[in-house]
C-alpha positions as CSV (number, residue, x, y, z in Angstrom):
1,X,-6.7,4.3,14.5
2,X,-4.2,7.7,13.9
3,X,-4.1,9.2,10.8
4,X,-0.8,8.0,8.6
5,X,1.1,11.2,7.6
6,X,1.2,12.6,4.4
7,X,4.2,12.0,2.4
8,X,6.8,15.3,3.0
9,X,6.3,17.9,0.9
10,X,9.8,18.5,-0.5
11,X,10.4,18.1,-4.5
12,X,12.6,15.5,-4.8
13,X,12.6,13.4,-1.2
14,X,15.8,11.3,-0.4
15,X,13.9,7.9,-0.1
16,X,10.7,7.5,-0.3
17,X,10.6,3.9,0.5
18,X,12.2,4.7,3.8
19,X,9.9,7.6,4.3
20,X,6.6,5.5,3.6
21,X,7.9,2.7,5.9
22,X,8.3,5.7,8.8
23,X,4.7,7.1,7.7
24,X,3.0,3.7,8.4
25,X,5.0,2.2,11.3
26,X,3.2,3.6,14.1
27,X,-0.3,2.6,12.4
28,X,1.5,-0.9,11.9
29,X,2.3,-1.5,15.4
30,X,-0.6,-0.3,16.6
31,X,-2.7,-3.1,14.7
32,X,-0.5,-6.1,14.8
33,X,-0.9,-5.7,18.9
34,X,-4.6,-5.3,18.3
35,X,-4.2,-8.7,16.1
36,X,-2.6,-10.0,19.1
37,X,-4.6,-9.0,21.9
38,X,-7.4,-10.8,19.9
39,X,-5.6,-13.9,20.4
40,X,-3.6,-14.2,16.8
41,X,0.3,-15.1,17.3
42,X,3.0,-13.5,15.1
43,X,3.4,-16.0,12.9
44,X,-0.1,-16.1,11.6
45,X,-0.4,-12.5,11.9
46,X,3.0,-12.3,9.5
47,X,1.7,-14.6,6.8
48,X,-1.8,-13.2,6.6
49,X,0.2,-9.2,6.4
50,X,2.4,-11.1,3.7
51,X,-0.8,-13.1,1.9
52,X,-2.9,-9.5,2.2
53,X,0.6,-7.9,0.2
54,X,0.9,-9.7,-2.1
55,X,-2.9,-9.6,-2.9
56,X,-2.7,-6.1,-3.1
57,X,0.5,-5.5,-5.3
58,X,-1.2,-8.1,-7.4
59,X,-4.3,-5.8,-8.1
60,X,-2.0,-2.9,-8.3
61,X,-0.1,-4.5,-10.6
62,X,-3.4,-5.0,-12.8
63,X,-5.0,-2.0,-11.9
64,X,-2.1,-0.2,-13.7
65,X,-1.2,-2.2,-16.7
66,X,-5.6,-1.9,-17.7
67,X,-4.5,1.5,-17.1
68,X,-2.0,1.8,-19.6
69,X,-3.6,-0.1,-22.0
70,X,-6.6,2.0,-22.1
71,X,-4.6,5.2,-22.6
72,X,-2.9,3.7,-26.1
73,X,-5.8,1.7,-26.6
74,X,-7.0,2.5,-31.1
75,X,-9.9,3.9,-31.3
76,X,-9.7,5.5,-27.7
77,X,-12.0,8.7,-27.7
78,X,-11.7,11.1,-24.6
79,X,-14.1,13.2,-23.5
80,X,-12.1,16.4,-23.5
């Protein structure tokens, strides 16, 4: 599968939402007609990309708030 491009290196882009979408659309189309070709249709292949998103806002979601609360967490002794 190609490589997704790096996000563009200027300081403060436009939209980044828009440029992330163009980053990863190639890569998409690319495997949703692999999940075809194996026989999935779109609809299924839709709701398992929209199941597998919300999965993984979900742990980002968590991921970041165990982040924060272990930087103002009392007692919290770094190592530097």
């Amino acid at each position: 599968m190609p490589k997704i491009a790096d996000t563009i290196t200027q300081p403060q882009p436009t939209d980044r939402r828009l440029e992330c979408e163009r980053a990863l659309e190639e890569d998409f189309q690319v495997f949703t007609s692999l999940a075809e070709g194996a026989g999935w249709s779109w609809q299924e292949i839709a709701l398992a990309l929209m199941e597998l998103t919300e999965d993984y806002v979900m742990a980002m979601r968590l991921s970041t708030k165990i982040a924060e609360n272990a930087s103002v967490a009392p007692g919290n002794k770094t190592l530097h």
